[in-house]
N, C-alpha and C positions, 0 to 999 in steps of 0.2 A: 261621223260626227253629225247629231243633228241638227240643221240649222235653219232658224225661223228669225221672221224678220223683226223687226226692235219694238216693232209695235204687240207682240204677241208676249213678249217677257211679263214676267210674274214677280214684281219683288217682294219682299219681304216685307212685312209690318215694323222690321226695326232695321230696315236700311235708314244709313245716312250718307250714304258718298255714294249716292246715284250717279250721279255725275263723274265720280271717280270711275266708278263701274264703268258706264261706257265710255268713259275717253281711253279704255283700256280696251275693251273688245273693237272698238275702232282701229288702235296701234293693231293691236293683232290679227284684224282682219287686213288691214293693208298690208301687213310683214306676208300672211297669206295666199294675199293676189299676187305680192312680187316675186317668192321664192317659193309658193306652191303649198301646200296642205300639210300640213301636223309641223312644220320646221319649230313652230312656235306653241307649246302648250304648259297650260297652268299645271304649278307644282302638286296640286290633287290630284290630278290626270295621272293612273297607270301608266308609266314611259315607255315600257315592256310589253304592257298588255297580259302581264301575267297571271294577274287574278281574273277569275270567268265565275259567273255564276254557278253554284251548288244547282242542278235538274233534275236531281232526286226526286226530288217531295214537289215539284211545280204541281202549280194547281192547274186543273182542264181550264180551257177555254170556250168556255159552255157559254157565252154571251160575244163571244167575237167570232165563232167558228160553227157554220151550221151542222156538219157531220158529230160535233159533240153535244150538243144537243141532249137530256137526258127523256129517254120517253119510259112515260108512267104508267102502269097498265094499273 
């Protein structure tokens, strides 16, 4: 899970329970420290982890990876 500090969040242009938002990531950050990582997760969250990304068709990483890199003769 990635996690970045409260100052880095991005809400939405049509949030209204900001506030509800994080007294909720709050509860479940403490449920977190005391009984340890994933015990607690939202009901959109895979519980299985059973769905993965289709890799077929991924696009190269031509701007994050210097070996893909395309050279143009």
């Amino acid at each position: 899970m990635g996690l970045s500090p409260q100052s880095n969040h991005q809400f939405s242009l049509f949030d209204k329970n900001i506030d509800k938002q994080k007294k909720l990531m709050r509860s479940i950050d403490s449920i977190d420290d005391k009984y340890g990582l994933y015990k607690v997760r939202l009901a959109s969250q895979d519980q299985k982890r059973i769905w993965k990304m289709k890799r077929q068709k991924l696009s190269r990483n031509y701007t994050t990876k210097i070996d893909e890199i395309l050279i143009v003769k």
